[in-house]
DSSP file (Angstrom, degrees, kcal/mol; ACC not computed):
  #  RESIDUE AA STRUCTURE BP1 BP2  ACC     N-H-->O    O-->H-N    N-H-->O    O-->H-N    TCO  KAPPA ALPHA  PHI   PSI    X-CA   Y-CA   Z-CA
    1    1 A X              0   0    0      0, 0.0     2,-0.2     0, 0.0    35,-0.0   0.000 360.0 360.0 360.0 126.6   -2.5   11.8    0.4
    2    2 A X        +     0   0    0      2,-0.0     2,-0.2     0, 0.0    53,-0.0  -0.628 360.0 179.9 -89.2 143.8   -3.8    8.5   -0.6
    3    3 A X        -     0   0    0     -2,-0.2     2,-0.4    29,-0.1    29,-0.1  -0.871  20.7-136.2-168.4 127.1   -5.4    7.0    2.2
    4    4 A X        -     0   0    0     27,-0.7    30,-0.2    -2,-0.2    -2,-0.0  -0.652  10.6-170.2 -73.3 104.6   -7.3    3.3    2.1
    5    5 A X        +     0   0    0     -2,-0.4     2,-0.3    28,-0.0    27,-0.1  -0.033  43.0 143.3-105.0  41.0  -10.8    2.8    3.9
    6    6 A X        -     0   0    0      4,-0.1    -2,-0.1     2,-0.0     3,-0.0  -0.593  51.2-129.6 -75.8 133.7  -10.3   -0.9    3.3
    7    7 A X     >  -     0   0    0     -2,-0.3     4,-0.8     1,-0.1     5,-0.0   0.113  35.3-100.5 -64.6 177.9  -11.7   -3.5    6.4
    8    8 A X  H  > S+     0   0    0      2,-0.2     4,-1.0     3,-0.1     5,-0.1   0.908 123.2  58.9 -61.9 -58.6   -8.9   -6.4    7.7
    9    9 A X  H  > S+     0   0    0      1,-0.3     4,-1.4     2,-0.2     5,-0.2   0.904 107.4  40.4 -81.8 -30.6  -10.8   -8.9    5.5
   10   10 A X  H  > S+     0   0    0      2,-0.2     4,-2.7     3,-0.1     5,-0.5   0.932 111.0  52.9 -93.0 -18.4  -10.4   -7.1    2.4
   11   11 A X  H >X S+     0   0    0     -4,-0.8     4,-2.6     2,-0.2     3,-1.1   0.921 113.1  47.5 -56.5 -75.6   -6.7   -6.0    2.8
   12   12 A X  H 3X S+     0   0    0     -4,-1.0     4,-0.6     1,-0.2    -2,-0.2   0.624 112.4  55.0  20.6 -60.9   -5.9   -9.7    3.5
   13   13 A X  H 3X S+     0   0    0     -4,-1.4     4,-2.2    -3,-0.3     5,-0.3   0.760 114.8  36.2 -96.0 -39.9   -8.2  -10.4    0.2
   14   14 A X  H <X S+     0   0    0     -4,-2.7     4,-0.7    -3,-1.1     6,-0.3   0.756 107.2  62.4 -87.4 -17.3   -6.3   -8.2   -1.9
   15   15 A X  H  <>S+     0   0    0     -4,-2.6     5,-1.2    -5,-0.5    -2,-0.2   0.861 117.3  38.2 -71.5 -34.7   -2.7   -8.9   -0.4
   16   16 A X  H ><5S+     0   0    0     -4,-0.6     3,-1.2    -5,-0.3    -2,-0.2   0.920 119.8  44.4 -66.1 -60.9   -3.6  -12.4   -1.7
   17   17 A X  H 3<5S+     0   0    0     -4,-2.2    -3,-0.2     1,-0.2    -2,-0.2   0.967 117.9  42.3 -23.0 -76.3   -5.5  -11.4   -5.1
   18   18 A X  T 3<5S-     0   0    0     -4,-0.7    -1,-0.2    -5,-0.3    -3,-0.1   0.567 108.2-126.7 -80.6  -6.7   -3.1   -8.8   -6.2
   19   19 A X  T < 5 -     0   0    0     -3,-1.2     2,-0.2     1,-0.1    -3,-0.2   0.968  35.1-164.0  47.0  47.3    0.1  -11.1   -5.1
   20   20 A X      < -     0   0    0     -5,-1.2     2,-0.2    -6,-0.3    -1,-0.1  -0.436  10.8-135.9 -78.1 131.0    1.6   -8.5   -3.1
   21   21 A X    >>  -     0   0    0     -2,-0.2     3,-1.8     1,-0.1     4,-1.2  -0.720  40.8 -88.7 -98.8 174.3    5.3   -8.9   -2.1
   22   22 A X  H >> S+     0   0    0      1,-0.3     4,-1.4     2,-0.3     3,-1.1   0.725 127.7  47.2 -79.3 -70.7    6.5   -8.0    1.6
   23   23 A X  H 3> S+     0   0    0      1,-0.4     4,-0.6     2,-0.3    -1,-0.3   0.645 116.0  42.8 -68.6 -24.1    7.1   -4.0    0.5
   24   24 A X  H <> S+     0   0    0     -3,-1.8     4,-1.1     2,-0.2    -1,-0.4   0.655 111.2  57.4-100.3 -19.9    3.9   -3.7   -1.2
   25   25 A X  H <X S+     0   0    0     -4,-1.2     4,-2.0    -3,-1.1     3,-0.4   0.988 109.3  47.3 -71.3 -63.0    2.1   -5.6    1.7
   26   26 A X  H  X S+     0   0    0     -4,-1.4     4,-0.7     1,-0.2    -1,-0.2   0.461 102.4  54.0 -56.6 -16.8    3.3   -3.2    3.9
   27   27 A X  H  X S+     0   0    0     -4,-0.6     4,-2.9     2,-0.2    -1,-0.2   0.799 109.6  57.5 -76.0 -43.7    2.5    0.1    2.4
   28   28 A X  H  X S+     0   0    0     -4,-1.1     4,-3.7    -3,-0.4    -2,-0.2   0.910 107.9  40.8 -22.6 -74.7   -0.9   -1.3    2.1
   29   29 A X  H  < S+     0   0    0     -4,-2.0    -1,-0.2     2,-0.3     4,-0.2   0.906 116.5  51.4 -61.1 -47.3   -1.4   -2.0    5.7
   30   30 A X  H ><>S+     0   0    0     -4,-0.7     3,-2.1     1,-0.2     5,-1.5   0.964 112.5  47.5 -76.3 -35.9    0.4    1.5    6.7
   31   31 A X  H ><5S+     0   0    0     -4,-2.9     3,-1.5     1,-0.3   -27,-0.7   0.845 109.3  52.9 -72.3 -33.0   -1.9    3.5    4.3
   32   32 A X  T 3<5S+     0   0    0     -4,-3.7    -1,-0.3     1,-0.2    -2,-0.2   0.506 114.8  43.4 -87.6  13.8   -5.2    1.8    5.6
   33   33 A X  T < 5S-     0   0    0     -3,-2.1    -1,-0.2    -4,-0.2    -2,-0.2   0.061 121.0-116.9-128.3  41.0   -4.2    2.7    8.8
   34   34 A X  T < 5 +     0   0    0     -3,-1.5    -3,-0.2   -30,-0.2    -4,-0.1   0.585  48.9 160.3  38.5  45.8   -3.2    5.9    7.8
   35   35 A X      < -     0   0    0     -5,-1.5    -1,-0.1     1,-0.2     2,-0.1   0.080  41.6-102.7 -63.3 166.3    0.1    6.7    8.2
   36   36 A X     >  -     0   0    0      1,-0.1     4,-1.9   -35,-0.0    -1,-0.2  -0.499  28.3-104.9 -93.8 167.1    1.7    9.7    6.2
   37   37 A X  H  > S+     0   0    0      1,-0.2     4,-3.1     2,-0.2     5,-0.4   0.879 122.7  41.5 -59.2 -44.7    3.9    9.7    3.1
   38   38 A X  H  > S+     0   0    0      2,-0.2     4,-1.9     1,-0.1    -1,-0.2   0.894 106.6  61.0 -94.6 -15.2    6.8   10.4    4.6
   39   39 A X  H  > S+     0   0    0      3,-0.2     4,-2.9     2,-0.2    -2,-0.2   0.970 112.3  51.6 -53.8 -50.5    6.3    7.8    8.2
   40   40 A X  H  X S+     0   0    0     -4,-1.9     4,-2.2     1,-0.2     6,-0.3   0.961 104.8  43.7 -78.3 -40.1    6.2    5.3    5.6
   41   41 A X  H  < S+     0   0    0     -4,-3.1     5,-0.5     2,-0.2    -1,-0.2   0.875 114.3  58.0 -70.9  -9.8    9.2    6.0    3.6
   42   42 A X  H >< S+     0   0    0     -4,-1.9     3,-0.6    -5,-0.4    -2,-0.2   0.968 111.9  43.6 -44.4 -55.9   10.8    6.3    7.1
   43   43 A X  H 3< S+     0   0    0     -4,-2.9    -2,-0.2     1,-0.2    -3,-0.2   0.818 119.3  33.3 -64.4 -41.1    9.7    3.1    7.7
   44   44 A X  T 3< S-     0   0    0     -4,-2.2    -1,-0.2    -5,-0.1    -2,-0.2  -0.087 111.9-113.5-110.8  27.9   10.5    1.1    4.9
   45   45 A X    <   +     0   0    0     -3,-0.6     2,-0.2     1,-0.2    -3,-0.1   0.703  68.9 124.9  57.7  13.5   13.8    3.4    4.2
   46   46 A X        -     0   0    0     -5,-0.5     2,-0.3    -6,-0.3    -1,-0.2  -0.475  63.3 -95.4-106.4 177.7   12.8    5.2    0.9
   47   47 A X     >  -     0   0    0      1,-0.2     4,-2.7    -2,-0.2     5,-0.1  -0.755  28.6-122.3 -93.2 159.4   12.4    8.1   -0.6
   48   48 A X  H  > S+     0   0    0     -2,-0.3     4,-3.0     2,-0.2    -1,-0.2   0.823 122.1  52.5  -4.4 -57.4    8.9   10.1   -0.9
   49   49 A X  H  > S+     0   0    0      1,-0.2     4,-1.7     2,-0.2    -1,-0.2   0.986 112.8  42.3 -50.5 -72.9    9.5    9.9   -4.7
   50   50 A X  H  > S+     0   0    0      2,-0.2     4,-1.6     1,-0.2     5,-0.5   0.903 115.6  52.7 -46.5 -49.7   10.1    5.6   -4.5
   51   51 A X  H >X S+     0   0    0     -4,-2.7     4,-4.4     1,-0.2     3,-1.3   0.951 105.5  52.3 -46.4 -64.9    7.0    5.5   -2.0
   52   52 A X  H 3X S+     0   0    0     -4,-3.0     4,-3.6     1,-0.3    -2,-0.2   0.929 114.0  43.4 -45.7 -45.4    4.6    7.6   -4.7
   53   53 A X  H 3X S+     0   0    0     -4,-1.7     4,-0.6     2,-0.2    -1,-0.3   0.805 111.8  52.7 -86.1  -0.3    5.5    4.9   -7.7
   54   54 A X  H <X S+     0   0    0     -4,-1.6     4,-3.7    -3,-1.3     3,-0.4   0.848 111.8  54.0 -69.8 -52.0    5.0    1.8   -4.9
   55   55 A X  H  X S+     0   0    0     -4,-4.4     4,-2.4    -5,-0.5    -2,-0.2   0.951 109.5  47.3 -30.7 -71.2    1.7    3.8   -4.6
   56   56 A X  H  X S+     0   0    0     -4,-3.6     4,-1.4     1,-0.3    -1,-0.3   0.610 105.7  46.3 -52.2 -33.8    1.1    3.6   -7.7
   57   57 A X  H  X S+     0   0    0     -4,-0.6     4,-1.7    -3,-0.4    -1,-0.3   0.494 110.9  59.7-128.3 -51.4    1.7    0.4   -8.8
   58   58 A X  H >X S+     0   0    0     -4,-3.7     4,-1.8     2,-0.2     3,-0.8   0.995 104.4  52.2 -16.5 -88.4   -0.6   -0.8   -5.4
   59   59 A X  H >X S+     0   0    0     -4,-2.4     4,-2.3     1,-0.3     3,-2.1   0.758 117.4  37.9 -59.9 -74.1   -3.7    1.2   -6.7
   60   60 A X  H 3X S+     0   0    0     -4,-1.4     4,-1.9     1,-0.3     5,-0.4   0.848 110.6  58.7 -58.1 -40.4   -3.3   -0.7  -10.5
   61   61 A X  H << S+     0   0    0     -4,-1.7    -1,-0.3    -3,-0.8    -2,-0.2   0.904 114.8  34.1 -65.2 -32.8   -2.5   -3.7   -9.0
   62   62 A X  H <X S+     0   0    0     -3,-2.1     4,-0.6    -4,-1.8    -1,-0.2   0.729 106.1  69.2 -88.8 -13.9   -6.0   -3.5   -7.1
   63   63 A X  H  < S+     0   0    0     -4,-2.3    -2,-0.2    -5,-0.3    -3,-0.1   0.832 100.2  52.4 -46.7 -36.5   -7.8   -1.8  -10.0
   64   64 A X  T  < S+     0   0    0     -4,-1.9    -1,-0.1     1,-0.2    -2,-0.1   0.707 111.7  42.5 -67.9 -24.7   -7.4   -5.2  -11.7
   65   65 A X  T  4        0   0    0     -5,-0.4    -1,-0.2    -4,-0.2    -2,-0.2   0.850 360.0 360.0 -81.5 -31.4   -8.8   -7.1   -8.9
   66   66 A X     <        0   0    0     -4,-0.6    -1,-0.2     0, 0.0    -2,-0.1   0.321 360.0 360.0 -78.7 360.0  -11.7   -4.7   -8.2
């Protein structure tokens, strides 16, 4: 489980940075407040699978930034 100990300012900071669109903004936000794998593809209507490469694709997109 990937799970985010990021503050408000710096989610914010990287949701700006990283040019995060609405789906990737939102995974963000449910993983730093620790929501499960599968609440969030509940939520956003995807599969597990679709979540894990959104995941992915987060974490580089904020490696770059870091």
């Amino acid at each position: 489980m990937t799970k985010f100990n990021f503050t408000k300012d710096e989610v914010e900071y990287f949701i700006d940075k990283c040019m995060l669109n609405e789906e990737l903004t939102e995974i963000l936000k449910m993983l730093n407040m620790d929501y499960s794998r599968v609440q969030i593809s509940m939520k956003l209507n995807i599969s597990t699978r679709t979540l894990d490469r959104r995941i992915q694709l987060l974490k580089k997109k904020i490696k770059r930034v870091i």
